[in-house]
Backbone as CSV, one residue per row, in Angstrom:
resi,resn,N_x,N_y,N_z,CA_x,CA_y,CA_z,C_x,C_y,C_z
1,UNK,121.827,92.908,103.822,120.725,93.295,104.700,119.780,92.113,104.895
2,UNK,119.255,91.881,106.230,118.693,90.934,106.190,117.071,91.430,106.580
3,UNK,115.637,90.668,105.180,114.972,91.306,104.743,114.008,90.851,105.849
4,UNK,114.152,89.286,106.390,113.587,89.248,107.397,112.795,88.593,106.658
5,UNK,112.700,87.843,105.387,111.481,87.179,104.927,111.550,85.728,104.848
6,UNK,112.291,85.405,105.771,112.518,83.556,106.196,111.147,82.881,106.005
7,UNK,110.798,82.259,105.245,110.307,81.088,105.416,108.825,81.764,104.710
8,UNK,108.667,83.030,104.451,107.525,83.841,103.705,107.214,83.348,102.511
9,UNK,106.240,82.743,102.364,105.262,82.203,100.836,105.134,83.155,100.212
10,UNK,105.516,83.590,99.012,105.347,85.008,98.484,104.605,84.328,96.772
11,UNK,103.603,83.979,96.227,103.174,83.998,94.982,104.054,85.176,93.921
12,UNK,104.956,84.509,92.773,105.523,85.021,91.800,105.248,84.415,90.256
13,UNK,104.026,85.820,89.906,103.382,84.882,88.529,104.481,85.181,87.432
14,UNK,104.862,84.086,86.569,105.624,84.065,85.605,107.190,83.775,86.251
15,UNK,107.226,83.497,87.260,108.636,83.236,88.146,109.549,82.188,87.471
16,UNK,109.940,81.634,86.182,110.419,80.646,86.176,111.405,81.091,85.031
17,UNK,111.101,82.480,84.347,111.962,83.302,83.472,112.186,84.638,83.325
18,UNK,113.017,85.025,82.891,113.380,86.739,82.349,113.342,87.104,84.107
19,UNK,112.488,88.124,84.124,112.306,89.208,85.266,112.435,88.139,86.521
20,UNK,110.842,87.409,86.539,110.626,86.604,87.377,111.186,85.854,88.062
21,UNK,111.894,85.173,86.985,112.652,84.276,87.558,113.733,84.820,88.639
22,UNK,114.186,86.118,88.527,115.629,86.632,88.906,114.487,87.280,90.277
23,UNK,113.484,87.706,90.048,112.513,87.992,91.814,112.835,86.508,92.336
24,UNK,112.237,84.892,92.237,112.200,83.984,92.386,113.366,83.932,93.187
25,UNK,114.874,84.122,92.122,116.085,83.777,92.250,116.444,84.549,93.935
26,UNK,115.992,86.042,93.766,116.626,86.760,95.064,115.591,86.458,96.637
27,UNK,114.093,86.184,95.939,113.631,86.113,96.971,114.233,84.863,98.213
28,UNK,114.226,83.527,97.318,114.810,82.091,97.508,116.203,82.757,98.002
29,UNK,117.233,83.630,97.945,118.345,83.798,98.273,118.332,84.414,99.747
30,UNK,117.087,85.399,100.012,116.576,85.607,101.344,115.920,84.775,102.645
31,UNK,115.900,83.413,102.142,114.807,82.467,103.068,113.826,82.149,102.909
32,UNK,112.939,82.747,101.760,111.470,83.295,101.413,111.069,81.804,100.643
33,UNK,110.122,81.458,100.239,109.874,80.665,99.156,108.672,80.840,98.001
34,UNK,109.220,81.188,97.198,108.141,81.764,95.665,107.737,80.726,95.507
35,UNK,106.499,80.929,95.344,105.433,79.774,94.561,105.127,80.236,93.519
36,UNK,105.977,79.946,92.331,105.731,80.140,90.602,104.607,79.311,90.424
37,UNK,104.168,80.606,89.693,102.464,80.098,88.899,102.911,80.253,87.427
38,UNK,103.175,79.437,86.627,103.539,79.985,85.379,103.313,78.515,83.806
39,UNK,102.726,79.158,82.753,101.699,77.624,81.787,102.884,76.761,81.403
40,UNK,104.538,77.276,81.515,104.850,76.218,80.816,106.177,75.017,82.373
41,UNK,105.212,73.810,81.825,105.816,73.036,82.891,107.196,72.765,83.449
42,UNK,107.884,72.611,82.309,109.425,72.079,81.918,109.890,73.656,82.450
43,UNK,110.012,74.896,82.068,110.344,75.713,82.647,110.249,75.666,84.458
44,UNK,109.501,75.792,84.703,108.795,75.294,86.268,109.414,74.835,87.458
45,UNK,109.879,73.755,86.431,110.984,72.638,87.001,111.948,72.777,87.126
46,UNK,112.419,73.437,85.819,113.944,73.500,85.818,114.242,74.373,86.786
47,UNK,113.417,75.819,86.937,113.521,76.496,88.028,114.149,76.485,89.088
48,UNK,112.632,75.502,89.518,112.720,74.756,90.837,114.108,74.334,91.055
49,UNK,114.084,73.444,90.249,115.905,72.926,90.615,117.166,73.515,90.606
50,UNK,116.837,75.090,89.928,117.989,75.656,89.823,118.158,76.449,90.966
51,UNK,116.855,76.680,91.628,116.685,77.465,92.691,117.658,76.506,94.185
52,UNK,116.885,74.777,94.066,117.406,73.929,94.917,119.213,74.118,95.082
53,UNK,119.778,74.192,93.616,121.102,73.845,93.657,121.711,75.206,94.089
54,UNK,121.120,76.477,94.219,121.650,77.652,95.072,121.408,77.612,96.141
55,UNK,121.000,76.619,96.617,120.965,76.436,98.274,119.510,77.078,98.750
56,UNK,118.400,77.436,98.084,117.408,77.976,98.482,116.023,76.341,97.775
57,UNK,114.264,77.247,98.030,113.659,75.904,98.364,112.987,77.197,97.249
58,UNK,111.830,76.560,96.823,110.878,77.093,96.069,109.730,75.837,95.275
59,UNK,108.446,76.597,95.369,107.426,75.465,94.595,106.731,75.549,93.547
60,UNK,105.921,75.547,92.675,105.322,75.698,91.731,104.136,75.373,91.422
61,UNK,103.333,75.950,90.446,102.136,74.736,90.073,101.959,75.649,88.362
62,UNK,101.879,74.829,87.221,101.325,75.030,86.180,99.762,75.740,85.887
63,UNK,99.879,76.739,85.539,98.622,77.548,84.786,98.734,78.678,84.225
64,UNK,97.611,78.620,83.174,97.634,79.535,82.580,96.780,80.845,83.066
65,UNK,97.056,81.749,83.207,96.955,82.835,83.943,95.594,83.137,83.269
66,UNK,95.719,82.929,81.542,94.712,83.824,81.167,92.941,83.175,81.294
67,UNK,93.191,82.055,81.918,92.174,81.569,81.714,91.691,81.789,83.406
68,UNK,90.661,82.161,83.882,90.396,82.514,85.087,90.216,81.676,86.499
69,UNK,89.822,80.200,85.901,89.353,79.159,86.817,90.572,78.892,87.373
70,UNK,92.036,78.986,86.390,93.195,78.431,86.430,93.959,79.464,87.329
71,UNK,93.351,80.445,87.874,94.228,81.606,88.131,94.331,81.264,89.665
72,UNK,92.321,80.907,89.727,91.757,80.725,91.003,92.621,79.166,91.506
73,UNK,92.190,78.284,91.142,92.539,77.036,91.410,94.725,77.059,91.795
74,UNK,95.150,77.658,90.778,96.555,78.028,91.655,96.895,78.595,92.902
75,UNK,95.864,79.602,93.353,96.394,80.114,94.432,95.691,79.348,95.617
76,UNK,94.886,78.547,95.351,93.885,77.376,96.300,94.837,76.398,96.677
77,UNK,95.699,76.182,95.408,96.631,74.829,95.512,97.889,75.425,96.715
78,UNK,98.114,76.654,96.482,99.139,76.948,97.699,98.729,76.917,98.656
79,UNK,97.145,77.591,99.225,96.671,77.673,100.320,97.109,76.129,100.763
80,UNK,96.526,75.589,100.088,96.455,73.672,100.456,97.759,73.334,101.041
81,UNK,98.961,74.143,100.307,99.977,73.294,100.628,100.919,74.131,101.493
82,UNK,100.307,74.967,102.035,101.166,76.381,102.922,100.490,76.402,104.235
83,UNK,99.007,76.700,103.411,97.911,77.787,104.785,98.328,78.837,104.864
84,UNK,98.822,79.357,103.869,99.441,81.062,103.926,99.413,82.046,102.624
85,UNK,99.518,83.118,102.609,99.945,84.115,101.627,101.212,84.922,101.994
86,UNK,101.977,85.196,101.728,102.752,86.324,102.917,103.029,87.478,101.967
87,UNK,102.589,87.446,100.547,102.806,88.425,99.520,102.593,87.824,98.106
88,UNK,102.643,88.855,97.291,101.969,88.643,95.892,103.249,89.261,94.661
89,UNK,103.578,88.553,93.724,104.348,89.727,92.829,103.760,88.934,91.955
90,UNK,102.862,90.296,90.854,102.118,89.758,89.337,103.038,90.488,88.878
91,UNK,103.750,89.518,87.774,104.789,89.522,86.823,104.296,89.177,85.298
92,UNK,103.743,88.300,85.687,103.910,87.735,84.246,102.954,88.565,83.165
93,UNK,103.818,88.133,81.844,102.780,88.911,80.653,103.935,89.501,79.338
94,UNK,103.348,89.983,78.095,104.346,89.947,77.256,104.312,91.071,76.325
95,UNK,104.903,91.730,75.908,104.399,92.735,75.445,104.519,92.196,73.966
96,UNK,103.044,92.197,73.631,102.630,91.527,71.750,102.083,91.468,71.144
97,UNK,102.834,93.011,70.798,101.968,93.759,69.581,100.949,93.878,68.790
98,UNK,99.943,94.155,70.022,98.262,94.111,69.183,98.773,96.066,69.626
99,UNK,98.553,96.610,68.340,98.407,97.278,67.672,97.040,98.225,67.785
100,UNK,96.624,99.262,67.322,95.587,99.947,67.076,95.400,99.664,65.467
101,UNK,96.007,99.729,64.484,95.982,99.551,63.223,96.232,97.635,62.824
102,UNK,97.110,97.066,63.623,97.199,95.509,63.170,95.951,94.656,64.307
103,UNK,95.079,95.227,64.869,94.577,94.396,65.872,93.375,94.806,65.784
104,UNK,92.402,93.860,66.334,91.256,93.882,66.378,90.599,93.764,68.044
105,UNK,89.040,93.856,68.055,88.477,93.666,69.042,89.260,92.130,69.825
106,UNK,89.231,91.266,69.628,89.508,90.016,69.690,90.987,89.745,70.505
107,UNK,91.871,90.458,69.427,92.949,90.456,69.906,93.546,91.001,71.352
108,UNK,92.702,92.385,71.287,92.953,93.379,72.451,92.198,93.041,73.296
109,UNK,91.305,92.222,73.356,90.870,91.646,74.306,91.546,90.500,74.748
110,UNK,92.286,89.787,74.747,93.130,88.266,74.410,94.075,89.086,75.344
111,UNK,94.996,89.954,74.659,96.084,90.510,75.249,95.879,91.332,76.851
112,UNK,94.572,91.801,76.879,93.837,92.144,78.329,94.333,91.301,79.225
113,UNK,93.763,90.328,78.598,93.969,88.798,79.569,95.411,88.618,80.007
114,UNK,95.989,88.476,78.818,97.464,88.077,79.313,98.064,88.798,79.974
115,UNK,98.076,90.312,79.904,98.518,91.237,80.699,97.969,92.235,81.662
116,UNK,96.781,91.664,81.779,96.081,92.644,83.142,95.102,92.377,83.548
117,UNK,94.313,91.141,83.280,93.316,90.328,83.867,93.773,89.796,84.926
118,UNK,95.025,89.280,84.906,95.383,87.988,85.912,95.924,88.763,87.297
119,UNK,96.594,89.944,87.091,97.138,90.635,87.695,95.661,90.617,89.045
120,UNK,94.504,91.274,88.748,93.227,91.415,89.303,93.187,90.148,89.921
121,UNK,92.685,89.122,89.456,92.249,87.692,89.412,93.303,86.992,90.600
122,UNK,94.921,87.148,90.583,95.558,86.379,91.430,95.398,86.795,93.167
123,UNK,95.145,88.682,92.712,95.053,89.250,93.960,93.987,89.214,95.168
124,UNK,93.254,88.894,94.184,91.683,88.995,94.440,91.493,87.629,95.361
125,UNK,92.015,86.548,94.484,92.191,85.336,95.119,92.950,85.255,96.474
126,UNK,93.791,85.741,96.476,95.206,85.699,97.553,94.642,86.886,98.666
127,UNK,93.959,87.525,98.736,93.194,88.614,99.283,93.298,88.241,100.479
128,UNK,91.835,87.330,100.973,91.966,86.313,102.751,93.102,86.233,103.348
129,UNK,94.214,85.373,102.429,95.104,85.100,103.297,96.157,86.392,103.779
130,UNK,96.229,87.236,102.683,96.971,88.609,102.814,96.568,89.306,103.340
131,UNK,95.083,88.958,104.149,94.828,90.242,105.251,94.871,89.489,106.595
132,UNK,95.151,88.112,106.444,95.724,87.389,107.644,97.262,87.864,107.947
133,UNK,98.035,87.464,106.777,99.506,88.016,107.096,100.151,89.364,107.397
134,UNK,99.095,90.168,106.658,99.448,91.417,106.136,100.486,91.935,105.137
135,UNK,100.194,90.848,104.149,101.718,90.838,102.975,101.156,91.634,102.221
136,UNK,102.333,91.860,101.302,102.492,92.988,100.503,102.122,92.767,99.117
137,UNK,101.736,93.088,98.019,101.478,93.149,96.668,102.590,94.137,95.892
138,UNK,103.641,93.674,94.908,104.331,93.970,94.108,104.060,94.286,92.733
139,UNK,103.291,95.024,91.820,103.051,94.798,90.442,104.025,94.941,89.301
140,UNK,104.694,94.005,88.648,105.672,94.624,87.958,104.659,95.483,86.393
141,UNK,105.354,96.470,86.199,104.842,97.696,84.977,105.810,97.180,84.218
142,UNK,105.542,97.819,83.028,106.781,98.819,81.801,106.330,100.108,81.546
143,UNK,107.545,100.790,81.082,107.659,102.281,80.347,106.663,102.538,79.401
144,UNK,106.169,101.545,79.172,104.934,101.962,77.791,103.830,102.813,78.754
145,UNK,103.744,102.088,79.343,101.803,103.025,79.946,102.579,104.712,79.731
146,UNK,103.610,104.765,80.178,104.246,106.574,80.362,104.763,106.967,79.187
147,UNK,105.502,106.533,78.321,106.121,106.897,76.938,105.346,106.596,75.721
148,UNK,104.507,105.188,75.578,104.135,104.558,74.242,105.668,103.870,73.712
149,UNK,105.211,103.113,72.859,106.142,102.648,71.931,105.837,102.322,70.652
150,UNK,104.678,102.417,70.539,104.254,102.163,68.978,104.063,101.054,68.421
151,UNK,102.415,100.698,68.094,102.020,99.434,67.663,101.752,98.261,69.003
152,UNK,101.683,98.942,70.471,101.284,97.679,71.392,100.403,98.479,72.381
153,UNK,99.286,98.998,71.690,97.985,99.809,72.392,97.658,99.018,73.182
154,UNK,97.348,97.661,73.366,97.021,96.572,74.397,98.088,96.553,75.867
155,UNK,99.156,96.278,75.219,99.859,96.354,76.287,100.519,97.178,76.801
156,UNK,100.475,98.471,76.201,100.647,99.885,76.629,98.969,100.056,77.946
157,UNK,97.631,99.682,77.292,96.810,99.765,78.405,96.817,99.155,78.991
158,UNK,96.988,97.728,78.941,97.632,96.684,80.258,98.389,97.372,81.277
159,UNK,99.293,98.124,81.142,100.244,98.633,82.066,99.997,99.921,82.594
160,UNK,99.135,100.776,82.036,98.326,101.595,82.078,97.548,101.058,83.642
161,UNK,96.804,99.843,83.222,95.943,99.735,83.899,96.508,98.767,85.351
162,UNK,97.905,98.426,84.938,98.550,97.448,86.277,98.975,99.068,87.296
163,UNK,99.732,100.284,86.676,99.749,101.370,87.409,98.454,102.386,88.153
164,UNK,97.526,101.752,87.592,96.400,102.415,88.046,95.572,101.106,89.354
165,UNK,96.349,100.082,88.902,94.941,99.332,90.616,96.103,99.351,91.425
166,UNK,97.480,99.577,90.878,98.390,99.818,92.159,98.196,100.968,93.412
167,UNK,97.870,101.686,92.506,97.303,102.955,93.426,95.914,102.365,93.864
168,UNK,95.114,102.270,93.421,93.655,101.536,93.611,93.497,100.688,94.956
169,UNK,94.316,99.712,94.504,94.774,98.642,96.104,95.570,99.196,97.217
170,UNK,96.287,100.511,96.676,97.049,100.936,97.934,95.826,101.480,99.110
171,UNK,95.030,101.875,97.884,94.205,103.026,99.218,92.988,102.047,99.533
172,UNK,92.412,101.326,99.107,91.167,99.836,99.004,92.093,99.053,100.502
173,UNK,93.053,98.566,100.568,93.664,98.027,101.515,94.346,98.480,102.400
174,UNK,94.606,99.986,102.675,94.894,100.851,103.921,94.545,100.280,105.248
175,UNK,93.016,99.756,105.227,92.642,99.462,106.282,93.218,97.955,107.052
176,UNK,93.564,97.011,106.004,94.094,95.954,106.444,95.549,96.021,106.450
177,UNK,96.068,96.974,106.501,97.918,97.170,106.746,98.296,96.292,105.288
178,UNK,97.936,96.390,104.498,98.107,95.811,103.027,98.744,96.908,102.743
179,UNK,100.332,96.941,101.949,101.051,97.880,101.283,100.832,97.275,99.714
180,UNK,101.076,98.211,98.897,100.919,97.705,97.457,101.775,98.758,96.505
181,UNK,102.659,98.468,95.462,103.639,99.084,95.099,103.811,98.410,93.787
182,UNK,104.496,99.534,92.681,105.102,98.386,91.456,106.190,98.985,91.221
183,UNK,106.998,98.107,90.450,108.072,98.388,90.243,107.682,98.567,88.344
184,UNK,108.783,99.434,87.783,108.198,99.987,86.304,109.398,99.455,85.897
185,UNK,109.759,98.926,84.773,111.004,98.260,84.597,110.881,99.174,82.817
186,UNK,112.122,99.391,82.082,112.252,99.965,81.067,113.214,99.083,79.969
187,UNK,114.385,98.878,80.568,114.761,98.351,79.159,116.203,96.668,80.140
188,UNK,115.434,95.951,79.949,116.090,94.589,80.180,116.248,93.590,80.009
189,UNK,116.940,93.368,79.467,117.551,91.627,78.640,117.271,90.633,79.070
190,UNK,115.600,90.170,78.656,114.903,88.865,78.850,114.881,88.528,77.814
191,UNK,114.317,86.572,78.035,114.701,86.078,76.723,113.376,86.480,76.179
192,UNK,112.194,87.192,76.176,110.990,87.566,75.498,111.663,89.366,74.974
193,UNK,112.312,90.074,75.757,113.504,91.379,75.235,114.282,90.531,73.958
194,UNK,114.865,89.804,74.186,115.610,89.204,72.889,114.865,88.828,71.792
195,UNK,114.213,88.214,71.727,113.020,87.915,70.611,112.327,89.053,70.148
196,UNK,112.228,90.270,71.066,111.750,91.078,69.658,112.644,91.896,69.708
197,UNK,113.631,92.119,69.985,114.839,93.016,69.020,115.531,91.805,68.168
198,UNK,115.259,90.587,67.907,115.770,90.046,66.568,114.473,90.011,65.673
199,UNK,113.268,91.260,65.861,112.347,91.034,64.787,113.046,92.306,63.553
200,UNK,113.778,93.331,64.269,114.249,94.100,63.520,115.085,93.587,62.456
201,UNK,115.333,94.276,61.551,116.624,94.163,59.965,118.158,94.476,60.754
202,UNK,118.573,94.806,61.785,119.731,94.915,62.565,119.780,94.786,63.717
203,UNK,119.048,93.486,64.488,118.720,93.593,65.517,120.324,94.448,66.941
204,UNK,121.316,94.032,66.127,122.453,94.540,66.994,122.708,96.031,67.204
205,UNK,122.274,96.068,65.969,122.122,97.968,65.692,121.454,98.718,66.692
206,UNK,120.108,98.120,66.464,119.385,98.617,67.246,119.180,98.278,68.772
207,UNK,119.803,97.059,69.077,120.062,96.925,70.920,121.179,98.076,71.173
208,UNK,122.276,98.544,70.518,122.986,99.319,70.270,122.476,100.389,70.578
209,UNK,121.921,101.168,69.597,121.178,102.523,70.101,120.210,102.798,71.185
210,UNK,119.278,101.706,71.226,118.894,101.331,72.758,119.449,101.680,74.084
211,UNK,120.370,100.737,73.751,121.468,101.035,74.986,122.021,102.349,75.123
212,UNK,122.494,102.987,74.410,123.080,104.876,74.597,122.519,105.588,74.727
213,UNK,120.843,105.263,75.056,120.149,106.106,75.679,119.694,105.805,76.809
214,UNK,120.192,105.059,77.599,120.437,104.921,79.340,120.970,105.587,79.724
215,UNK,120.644,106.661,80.386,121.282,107.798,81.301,122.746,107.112,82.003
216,UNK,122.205,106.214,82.819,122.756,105.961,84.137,123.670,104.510,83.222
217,UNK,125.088,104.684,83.107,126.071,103.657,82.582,126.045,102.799,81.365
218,UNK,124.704,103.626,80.763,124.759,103.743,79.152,124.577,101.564,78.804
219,UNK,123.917,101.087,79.971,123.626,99.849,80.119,121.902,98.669,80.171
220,UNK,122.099,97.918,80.206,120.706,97.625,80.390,119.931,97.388,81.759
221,UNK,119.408,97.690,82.775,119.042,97.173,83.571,119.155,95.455,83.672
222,UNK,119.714,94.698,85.115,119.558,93.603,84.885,118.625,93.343,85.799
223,UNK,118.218,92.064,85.885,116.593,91.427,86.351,117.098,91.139,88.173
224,UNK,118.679,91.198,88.704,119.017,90.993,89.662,118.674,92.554,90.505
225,UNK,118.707,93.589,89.176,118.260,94.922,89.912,117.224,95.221,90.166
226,UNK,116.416,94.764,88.889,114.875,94.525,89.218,114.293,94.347,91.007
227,UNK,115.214,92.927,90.805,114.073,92.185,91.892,114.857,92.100,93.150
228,UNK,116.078,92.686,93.337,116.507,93.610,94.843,115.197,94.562,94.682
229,UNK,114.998,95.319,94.043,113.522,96.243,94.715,112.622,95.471,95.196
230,UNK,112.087,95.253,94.184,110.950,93.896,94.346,110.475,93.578,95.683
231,UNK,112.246,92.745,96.426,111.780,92.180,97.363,112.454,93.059,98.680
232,UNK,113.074,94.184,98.222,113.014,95.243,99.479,111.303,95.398,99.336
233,UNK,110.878,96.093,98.758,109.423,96.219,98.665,108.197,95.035,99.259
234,UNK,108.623,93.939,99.189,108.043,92.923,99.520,108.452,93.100,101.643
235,UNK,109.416,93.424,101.904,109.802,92.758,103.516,108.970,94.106,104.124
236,UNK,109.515,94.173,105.338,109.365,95.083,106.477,110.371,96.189,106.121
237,UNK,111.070,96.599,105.277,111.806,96.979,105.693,111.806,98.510,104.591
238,UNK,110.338,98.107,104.089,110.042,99.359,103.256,108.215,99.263,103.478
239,UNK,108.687,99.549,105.514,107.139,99.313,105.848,106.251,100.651,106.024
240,UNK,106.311,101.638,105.488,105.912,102.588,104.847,105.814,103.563,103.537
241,UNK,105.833,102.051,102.974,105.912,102.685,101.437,104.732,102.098,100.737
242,UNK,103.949,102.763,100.312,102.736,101.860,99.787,102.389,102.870,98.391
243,UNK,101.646,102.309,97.440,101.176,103.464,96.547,102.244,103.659,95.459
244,UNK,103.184,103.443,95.641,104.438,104.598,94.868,104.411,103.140,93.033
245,UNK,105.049,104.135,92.286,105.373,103.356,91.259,106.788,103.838,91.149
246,UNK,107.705,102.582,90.997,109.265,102.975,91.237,109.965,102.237,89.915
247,UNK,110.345,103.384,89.483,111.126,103.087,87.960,112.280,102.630,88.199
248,UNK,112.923,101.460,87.668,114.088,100.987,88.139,115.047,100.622,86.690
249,UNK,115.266,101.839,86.075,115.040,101.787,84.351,117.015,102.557,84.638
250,UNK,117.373,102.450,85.289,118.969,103.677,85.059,118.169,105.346,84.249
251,UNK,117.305,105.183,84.642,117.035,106.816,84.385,116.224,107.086,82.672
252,UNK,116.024,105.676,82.419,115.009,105.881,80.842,114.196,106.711,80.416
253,UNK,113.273,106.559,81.786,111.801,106.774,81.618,111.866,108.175,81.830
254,UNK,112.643,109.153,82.882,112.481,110.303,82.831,113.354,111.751,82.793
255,UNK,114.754,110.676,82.684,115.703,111.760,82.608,115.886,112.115,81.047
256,UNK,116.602,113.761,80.926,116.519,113.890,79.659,117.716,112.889,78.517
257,UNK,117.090,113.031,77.943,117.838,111.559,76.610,118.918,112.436,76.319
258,UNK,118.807,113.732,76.227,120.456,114.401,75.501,121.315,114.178,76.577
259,UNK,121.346,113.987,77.647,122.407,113.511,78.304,123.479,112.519,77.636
């Protein structure tokens, strides 16, 4: 299908791994070009180039999300080097484990940042030009804000709170033909997914049991399924869909588990 997003500047925070990268990967496979905002450089790059050698273009700039000046000053640097917005996908962020019992004021505030400050901060920035284009805003979620998981109260309200300005911005930007949507992702094999199922005493065990409770082919979601939504959601071609939060989990989040 062709999404029709040739040559569309689309901002993808954290675009250079796991989820992101594979939005990055499909958008660049459409014509589009992601401008990864993401702190670590060498990732960035390699990206970039891996994106070049699939026959697609893509750009970058280093920052750290959580710090605010840095959030602003990234999306200035695209203006500079575009004159455009044509869409937004806030991705990035980690789910890490500040706790109600292991965490403090400090922490859960820290983790705010990383996972739902920037989300605000990139949009906010990118705003002007997105009511010039009329592009779209993507938020990626997880299953925590709806299930819990125990021990990541921070980033259970992070996501909490990325599903709540999704709706927020849908109806705030009605008036400027601004659509706004997230995608809820549940269980998928990033290299930040890998690192904490080897914090467990069996980490195989337990990706194991994980896995047999996927409804839908008893598998993991991959990041190529992800971000086909993503960037249907991103074109014209899901130009009446605004508001919605779309679980793209093989059926995690709400079908029954005795299946």
């Amino acid at each position: 299908m062709n999404l029709q997003l040739n040559n569309k500047v689309i901002i993808v925070t954290g675009g250079a791994k796991g989820i992101g990268f594979g939005i990055s990967k499909v958008l660049a496979a459409e014509g589009a070009i992601p401008f990864i905002i993401g702190r670590d450089e060498g990732d960035n790059i390699a990206a970039i180039k891996e994106i070049a050698l699939l026959g697609g273009q893509a750009r970058y700039t280093t920052a750290e999300l959580t710090n605010p000046a840095e959030c602003e000053n990234a999306v200035k640097k695209l203006i500079t080097e575009f004159g455009r917005i044509d869409g937004v996908v806030n991705n990035a962020g980690v789910n890490d484990g500040v706790g109600l019992e292991n965490g403090n004021y400090e922490s859960f505030i820290a983790s705010l940042h990383r996972n739902l400050v920037h989300y605000y901060l990139i949009a906010h920035h990118a705003l002007p030009e997105l009511k010039k284009s009329k592009g779209a805003i993507v938020n990626i979620g997880s299953k925590t804000a709806e299930t819990g998981q125990g021990n990541t109260s921070a980033y259970a309200a992070s996501n909490g709170g990325r599903n709540a300005l999704t709706r927020e911005w849908a109806v705030e930007l009605l008036k400027y033909g601004i659509r706004v949507n997230a995608v809820i992702v549940a269980e998928c094999f990033t290299p930040l997914y890998e690192t904490w199922i080897k914090t467990f005493d069996n980490p195989a065990e337990k990706l194991q049991n994980i896995v047999a409770k996927i409804p839908l082919e008893k598998r993991m979601t991959t990041t190529e399924e992800i971000a086909n939504m993503v960037v249907f959601l991103l074109s014209e071609k899901s130009s009446h869909t605004t508001g919605q939060l779309i679980h793209v989990d093989g059926g995690y989040t709400h079908l029954d588990r005795a299946l």
